[in-house]
LUMPAZA-372335 format. One record per residue: residue number from 1; x, y, z of N, C-alpha, C in turn. Coordinates in steps of 0.05 Angstrom, whole numbers. Example, Ala and Ser with C-alpha at 12.3 -4.5 7.8 and 13.67 -1.06 7.14 Angstrom:
REM LUMPAZA-372335
1_264_-114_156_246_-90_156_264_-66_156
2_257_-45_142_273_-21_143_258_1_157
//
This chain:
REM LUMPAZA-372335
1_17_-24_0_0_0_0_17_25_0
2_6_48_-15_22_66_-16_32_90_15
3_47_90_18_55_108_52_58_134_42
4_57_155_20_61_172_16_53_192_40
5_60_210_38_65_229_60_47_266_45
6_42_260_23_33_281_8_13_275_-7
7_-2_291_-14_-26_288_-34_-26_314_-42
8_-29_311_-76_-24_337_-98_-60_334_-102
9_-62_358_-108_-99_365_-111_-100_376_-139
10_-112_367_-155_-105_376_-194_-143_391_-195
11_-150_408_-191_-178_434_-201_-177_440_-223
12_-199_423_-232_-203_440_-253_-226_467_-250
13_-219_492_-247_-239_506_-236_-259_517_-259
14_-266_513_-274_-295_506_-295_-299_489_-278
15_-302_472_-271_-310_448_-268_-335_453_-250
16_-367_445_-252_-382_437_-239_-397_464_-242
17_-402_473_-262_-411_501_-267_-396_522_-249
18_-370_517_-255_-351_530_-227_-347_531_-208
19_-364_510_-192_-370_507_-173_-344_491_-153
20_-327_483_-162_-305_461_-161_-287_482_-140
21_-279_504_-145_-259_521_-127_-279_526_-91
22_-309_521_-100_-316_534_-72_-308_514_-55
23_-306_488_-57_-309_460_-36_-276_457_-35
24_-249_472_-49_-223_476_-47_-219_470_-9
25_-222_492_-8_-219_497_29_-224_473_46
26_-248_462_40_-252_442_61_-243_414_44
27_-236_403_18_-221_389_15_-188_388_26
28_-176_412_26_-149_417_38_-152_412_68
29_-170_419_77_-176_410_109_-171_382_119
30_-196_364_98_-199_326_100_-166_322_93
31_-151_330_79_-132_318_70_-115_328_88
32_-106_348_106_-85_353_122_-89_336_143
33_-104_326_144_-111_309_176_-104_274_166
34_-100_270_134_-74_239_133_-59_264_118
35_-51_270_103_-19_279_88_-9_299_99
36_20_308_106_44_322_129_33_348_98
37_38_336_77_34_363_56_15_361_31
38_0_372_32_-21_380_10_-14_402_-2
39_-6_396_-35_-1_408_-61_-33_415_-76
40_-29_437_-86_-59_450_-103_-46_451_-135
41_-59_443_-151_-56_450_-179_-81_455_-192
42_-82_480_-208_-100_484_-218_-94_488_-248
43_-117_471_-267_-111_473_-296_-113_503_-307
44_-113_504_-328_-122_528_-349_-118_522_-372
45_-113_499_-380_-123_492_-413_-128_467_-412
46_-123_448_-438_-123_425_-446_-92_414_-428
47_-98_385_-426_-68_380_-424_-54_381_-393
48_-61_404_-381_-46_412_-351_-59_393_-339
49_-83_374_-338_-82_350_-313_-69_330_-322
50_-57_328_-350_-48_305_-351_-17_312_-334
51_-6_329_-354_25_332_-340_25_334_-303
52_8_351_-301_12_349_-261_8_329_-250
53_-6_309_-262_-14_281_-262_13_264_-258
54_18_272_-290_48_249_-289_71_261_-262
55_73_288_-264_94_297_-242_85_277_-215
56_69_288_-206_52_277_-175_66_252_-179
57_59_223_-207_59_202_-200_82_201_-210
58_102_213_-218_137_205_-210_155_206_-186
59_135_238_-175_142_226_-141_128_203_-126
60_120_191_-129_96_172_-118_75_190_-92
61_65_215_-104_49_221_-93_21_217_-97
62_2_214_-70_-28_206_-81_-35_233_-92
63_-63_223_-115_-68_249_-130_-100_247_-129
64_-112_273_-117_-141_280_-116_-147_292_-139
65_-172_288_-155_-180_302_-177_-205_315_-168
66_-208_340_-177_-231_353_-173_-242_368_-203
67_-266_350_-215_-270_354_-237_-291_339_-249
68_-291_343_-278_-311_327_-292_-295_301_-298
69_-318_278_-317_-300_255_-333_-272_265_-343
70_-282_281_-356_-257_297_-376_-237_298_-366
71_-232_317_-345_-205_315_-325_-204_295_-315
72_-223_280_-307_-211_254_-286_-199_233_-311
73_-209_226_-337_-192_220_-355_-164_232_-360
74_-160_258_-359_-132_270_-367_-120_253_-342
75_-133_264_-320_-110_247_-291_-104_231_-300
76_-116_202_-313_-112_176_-308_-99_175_-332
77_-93_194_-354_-71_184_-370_-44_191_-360
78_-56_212_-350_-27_225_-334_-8_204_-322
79_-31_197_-302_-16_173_-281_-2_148_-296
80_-20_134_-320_-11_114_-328_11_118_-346
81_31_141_-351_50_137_-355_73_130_-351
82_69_125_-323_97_119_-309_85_93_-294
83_109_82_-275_107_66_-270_107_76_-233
84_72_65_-221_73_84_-195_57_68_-179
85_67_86_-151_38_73_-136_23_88_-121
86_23_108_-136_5_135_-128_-30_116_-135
87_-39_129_-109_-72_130_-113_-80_149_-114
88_-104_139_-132_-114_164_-145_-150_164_-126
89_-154_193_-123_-183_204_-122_-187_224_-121
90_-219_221_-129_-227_241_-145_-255_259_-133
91_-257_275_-137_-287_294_-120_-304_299_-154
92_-324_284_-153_-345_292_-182_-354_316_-183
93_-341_328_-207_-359_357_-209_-372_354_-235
94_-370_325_-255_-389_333_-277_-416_327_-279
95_-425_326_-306_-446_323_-321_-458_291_-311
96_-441_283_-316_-454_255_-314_-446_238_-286
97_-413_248_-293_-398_233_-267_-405_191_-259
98_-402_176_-292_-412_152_-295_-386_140_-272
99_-364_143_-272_-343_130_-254_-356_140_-224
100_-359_155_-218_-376_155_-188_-396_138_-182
101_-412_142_-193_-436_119_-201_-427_92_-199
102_-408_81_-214_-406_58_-220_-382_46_-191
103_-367_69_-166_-353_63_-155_-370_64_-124
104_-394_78_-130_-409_88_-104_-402_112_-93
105_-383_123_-101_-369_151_-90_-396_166_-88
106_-402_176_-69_-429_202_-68_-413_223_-90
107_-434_224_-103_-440_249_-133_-441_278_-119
108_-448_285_-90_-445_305_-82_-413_311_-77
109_-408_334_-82_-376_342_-75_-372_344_-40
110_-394_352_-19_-387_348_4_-379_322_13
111_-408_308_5_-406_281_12_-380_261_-2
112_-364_270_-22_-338_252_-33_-321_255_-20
113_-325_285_-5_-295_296_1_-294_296_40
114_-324_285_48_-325_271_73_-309_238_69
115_-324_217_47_-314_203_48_-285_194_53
116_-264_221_46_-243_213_48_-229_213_69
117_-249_221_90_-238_211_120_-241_187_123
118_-246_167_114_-243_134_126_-245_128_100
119_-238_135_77_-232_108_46_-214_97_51
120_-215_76_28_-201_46_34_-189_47_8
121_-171_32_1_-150_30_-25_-166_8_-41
122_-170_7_-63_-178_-13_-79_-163_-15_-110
123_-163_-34_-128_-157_-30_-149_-178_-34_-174
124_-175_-14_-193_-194_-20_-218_-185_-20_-243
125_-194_-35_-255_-183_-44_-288_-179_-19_-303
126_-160_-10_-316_-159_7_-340_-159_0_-365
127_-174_17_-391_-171_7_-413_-153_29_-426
128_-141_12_-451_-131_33_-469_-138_21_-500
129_-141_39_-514_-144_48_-538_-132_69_-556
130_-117_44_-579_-100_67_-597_-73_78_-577
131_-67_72_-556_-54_94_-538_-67_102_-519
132_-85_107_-514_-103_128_-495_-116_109_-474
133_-115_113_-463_-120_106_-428_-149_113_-430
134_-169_91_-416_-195_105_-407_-209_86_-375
135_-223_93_-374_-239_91_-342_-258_70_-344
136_-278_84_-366_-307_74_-373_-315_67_-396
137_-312_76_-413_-332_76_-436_-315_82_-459
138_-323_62_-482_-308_78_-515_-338_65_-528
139_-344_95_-545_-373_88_-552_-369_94_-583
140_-382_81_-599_-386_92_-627_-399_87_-637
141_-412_107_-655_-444_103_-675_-456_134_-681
142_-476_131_-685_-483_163_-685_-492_179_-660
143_-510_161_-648_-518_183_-620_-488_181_-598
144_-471_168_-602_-446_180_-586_-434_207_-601
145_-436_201_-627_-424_228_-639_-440_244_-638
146_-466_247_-634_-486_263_-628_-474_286_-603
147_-479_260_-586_-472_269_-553_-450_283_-555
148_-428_273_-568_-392_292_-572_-403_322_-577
149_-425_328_-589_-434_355_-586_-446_366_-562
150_-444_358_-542_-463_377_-534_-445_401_-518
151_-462_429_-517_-439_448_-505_-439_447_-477
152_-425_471_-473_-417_473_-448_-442_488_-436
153_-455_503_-456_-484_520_-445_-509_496_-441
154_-501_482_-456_-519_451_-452_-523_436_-428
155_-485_424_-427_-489_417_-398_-501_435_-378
156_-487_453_-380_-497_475_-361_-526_483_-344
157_-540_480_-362_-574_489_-368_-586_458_-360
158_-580_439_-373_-593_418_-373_-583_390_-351
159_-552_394_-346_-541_371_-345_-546_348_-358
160_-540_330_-345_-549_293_-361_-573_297_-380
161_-584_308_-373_-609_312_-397_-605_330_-422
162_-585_341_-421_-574_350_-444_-559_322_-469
163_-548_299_-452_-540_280_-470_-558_270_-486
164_-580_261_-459_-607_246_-469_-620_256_-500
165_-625_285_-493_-636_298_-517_-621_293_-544
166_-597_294_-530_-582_298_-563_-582_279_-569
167_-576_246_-552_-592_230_-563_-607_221_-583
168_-636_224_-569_-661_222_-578_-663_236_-610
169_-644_257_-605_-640_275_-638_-648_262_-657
170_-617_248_-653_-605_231_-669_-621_208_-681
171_-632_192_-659_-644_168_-663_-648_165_-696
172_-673_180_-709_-684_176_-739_-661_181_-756
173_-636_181_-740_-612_190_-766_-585_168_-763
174_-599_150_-748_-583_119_-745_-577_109_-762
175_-556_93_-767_-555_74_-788_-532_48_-773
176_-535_27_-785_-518_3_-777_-493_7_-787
177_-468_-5_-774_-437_-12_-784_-434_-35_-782
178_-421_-51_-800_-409_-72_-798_-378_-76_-787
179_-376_-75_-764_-358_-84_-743_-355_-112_-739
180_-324_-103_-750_-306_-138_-747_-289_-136_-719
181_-300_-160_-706_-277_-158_-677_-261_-182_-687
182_-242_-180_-676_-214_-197_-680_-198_-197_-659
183_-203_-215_-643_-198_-222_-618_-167_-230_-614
184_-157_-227_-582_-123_-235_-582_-127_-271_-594
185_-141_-277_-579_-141_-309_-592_-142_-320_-622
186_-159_-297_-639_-161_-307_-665_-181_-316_-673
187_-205_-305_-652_-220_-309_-662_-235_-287_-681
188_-261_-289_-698_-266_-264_-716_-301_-270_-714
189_-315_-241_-703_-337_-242_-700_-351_-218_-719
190_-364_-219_-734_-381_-195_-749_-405_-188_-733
191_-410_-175_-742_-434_-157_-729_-441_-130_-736
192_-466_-121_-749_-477_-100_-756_-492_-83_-732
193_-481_-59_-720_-500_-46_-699_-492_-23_-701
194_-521_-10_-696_-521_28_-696_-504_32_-668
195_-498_10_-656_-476_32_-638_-462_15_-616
196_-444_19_-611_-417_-4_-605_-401_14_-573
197_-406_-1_-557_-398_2_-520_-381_-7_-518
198_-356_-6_-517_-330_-22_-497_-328_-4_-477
199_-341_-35_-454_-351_-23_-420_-335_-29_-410
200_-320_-21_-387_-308_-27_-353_-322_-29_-334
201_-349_-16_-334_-360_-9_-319_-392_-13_-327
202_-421_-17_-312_-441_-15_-316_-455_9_-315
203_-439_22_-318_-452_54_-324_-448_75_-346
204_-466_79_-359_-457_87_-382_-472_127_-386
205_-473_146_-394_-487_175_-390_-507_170_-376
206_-497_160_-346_-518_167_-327_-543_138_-327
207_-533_127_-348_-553_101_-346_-536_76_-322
208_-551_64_-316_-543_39_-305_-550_15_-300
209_-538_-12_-298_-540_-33_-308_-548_-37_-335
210_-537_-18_-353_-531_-36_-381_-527_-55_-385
211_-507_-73_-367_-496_-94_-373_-520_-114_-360
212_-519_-133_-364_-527_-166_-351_-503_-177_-322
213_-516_-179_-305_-502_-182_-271_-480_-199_-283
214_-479_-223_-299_-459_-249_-299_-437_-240_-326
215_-442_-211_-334_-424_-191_-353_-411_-163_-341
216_-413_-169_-316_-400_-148_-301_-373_-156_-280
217_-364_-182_-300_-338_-191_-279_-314_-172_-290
218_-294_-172_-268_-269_-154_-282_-253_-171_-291
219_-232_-157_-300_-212_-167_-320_-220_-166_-349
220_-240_-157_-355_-247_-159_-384_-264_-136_-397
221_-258_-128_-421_-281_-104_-427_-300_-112_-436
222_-317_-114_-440_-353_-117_-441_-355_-101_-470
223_-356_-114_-494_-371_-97_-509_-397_-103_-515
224_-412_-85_-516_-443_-80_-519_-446_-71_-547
225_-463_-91_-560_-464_-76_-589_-498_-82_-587
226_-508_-55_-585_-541_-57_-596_-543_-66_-613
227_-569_-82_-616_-598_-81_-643_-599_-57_-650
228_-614_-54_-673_-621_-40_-689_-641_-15_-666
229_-647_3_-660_-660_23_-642_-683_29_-658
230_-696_16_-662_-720_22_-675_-744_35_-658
231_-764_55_-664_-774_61_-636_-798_35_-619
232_-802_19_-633_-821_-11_-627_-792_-26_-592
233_-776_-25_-605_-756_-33_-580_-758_-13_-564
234_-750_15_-570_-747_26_-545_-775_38_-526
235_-803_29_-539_-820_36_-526_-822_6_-504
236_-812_-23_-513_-808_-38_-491_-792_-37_-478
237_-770_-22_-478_-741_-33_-466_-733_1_-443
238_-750_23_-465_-745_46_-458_-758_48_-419
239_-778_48_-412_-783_36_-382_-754_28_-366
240_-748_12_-374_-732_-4_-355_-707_17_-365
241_-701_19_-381_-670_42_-386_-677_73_-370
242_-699_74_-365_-706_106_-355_-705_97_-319
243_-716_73_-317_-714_63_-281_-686_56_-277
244_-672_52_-297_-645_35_-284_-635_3_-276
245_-661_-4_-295_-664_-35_-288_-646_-42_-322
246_-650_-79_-320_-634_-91_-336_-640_-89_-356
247_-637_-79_-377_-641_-86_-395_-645_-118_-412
248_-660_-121_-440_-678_-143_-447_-659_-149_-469
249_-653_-175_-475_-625_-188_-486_-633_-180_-517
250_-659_-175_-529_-668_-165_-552_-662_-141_-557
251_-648_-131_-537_-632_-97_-543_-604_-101_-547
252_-588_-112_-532_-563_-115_-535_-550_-140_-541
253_-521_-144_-549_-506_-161_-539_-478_-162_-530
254_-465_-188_-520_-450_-168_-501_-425_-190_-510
255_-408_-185_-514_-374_-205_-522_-355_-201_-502
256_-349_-207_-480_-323_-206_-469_-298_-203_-488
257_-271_-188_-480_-241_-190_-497_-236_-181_-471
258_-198_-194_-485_-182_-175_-460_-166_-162_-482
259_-170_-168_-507_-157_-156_-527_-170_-161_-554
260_-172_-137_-571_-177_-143_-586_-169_-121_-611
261_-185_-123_-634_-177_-101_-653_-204_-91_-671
262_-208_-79_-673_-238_-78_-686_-240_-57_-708
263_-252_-64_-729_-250_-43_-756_-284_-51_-765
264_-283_-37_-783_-305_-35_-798_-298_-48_-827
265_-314_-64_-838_-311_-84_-860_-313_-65_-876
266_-332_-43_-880_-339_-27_-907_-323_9_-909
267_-297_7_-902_-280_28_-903_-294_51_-890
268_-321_54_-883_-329_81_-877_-307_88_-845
269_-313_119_-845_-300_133_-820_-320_130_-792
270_-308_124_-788_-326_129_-751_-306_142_-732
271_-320_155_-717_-302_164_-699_-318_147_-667
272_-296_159_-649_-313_153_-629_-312_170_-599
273_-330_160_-583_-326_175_-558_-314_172_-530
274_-289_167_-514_-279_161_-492_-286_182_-467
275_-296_163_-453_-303_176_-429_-315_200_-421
276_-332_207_-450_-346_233_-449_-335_259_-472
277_-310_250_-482_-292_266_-498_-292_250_-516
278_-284_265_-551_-283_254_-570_-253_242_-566
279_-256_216_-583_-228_197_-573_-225_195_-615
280_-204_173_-612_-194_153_-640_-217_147_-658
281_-217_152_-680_-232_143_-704_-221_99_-708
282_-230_92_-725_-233_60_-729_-206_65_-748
283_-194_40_-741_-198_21_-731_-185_22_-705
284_-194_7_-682_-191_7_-658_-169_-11_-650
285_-155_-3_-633_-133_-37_-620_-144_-24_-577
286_-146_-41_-575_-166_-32_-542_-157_-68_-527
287_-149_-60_-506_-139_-78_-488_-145_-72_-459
288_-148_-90_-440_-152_-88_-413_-127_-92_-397
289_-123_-75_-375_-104_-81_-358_-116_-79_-334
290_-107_-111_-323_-129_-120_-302_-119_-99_-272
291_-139_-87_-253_-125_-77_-230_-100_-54_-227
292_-102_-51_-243_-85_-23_-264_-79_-3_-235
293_-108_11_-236_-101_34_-215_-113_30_-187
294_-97_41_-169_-106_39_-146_-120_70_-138
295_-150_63_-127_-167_79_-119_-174_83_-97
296_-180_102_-85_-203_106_-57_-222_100_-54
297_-233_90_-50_-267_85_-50_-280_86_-20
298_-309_85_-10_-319_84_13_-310_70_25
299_-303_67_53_-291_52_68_-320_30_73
300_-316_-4_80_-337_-24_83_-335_-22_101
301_-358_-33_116_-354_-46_145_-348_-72_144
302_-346_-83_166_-340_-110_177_-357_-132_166
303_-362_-149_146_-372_-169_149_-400_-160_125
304_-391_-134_110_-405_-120_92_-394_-119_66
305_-401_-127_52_-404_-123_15_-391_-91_12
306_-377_-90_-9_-357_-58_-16_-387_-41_-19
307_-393_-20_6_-418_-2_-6_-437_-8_5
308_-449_-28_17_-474_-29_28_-480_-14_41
309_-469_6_61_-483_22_78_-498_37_58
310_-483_46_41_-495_65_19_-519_59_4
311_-518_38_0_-540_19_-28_-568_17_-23
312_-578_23_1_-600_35_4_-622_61_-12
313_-596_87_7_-596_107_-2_-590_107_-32
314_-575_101_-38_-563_104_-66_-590_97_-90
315_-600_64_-76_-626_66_-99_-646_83_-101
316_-651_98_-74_-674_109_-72_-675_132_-91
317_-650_145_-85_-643_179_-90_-640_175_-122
318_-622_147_-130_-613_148_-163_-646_142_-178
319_-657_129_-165_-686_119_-181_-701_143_-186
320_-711_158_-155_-720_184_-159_-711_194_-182
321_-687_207_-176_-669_218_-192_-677_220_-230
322_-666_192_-227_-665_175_-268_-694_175_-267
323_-716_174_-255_-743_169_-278_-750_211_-271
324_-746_231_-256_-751_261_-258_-740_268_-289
325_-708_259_-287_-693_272_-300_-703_271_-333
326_-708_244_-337_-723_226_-358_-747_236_-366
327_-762_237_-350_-786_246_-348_-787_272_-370
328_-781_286_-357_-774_320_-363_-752_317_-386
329_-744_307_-395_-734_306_-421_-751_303_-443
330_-767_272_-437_-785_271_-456_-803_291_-460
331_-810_301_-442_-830_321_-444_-823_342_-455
332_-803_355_-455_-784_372_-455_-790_378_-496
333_-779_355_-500_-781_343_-531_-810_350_-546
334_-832_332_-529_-857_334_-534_-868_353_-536
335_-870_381_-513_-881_403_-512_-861_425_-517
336_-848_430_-533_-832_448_-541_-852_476_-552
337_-871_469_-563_-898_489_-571_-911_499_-551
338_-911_480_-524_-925_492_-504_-910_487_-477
339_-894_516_-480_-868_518_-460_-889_524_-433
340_-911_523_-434_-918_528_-402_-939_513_-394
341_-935_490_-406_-951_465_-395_-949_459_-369
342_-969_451_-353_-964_441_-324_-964_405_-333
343_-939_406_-306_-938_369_-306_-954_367_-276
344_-961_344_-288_-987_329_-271_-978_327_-238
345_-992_330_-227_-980_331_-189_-985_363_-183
346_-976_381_-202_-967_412_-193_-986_427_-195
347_-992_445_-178_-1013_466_-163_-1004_493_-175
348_-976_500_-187_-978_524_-195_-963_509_-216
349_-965_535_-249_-962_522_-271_-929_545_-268
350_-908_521_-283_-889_528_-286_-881_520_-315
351_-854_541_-319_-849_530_-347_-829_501_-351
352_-818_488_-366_-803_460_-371_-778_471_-357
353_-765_491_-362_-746_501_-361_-744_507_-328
354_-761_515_-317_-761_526_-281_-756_496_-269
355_-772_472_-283_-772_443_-276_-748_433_-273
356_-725_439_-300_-705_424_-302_-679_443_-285
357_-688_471_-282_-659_488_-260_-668_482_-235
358_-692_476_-227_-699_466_-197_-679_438_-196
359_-681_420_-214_-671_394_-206_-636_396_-209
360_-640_416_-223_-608_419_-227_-591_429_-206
361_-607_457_-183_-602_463_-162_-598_447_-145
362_-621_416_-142_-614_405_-120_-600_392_-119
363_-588_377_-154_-571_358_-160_-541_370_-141
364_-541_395_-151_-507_416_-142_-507_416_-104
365_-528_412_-94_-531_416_-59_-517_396_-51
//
């Protein structure tokens, strides 16, 4: 286990509708009470979390991220350039924040940066692609390149429901690829799908349990290649993707690799999407490295599953949560003509827009 004596702090201050510099102070607080010295770095372009990243993990110091996917990806390429045993964690300030989700870390910035009075060291698989280091997710098809658009006034205004939409855009502008996987073994699998997941994780923009429970072992990346998204599927399947439940094997399928290479049979260009950022166009070379990085996560108790105290709360608040957010998207879509529709329950009529900055306010508390 790592004994370091310091912990470097990498801000991205955009980060969390700016919000990321106010919770500074009382992160430096949690952390002076284990590390003799706490280091601050703060970005200002592209690029600066990776390099303060790599510095931190050539001294073998632990490294806190305070940020979106985006930065917490730059960290983790940072880190994996060297050879270290810096642990890494991180305080969520984005949009989606799918690696929180999928680690149990509380999505609130108080509540992460409490946790780190009693976390525990763990390790989690990294992927790379082309070169590039990722966490969670390499997505490709059209509604990931969709999503690669959305802005910063987007997130902003909408959060996670800004993806959803752009989404949903997209949908009638789908089309299938023919994707060849070619596995370390040799083996060769075809497959035509509007849109192609290499997972680490069961969380994907804020959705969860994409995967199937007996497709969520580690050491391996999970690719998910949809059926065709026709809207006949997603009015059955759509329910259970808006609650957070499993999805129905007539939507997806799923291939384990620990290596592989993947192209497209019919020369077209695809690009694709890592961890929330546009990544590598096709053809792909994507590999797993088992236990890669060492993380913080909630401290267990005794004789308790990683997280159970949490998993209570956690369903209640994420369920709430995923069918509002959902909710109010679709609607959002639907009544665009009639911006001052009342939704059903409510005693005074508000517009879509007052609906989605309320939830957005409480999401940030």
């Amino acid at each position: 286990m790592n004994q370091t004596d310091t912990a470097v702090i990498i801000i991205n201050p955009t980060s969390g509708r700016e919000r990321a510099p106010r919770y500074l102070p009382l992160l430096q607080e949690v952390l002076s009470r284990r590390y003799a010295h706490v280091i601050t770095k703060e970005t200002g372009g592209a690029g600066d979390a990776t390099a303060f990243a790599r510095e931190a993990a050539e001294h073998r110091f632990n490294i806190v991220c305070m940020g979106g996917d985006g930065t917490i990806n730059e960290v983790i390429n940072g880190m994996m350039q060297v050879e270290s045993s810096s642990v890494f964690a991180f305080i969520p300030f984005g949009t989606v924040n799918d690696l929180a989700r999928a680690l149990h870390i509380p999505r609130s910035p108080r509540g992460a940066i409490r946790m780190l009075e009693t976390a525990e060291e763990t390790r989690i698989d990294v992927g790379r692609v082309n070169g590039r280091y990722f966490i969670n997710i390499v997505a490709a098809g059209l509604i990931p390149e969709a999503v690669s658009q959305v802005s910063i006034k987007e997130k902003t205004l909408f959060g996670s429901l800004a993806y959803f939409m752009k989404g949903i855009q997209a949908l009638p502008r789908q089309k299938s690829y023919p994707f060849l996987i070619e596995t370390e073994g040799g083996t060769a699998i075809r497959m035509n799908s509007p849109l192609m997941a290499a997972m680490l994780t069961d969380s994907a923009g804020s959705f969860r349990n994409l995967l199937p429970p007996e497709d969520r072992n580690k050491g391996v990346i999970k690719l998910a290649l949809f059926r065709e998204l026709d809207w006949l599927r997603l009015l059955r399947q759509g329910p259970l993707l808006l609650a957070g439940l499993q999805m129905g094997s007539d939507l997806l399928s799923v291939i384990n690799v620990k290596k592989a290479r993947i192209s497209l049979t019919d020369g077209s260009e695809l690009g694709t999407n890592v961890d929330g950022d546009r990544g590598p166009s096709f053809p792909l070379d994507i590999e797993i490295l088992p236990d890669r990085l060492p993380v913080f996560v909630p401290l267990r108790r005794k004789n308790e599953s990683l997280h159970a105290p949490y998993a209570l709360k956690f369903i209640h608040d994420h369920f709430q949560r995923a069918i509002a957010e959902r909710v109010a998207a679709i609607q959002t879509m639907a009544d665009l003509h009639e911006p001052h529709k009342t939704f059903p329950g409510n005693e005074t009529r508000k517009t879509i827009f007052d609906y989605m900055l309320e939830s957005r306010k409480k999401d940030g508390n």
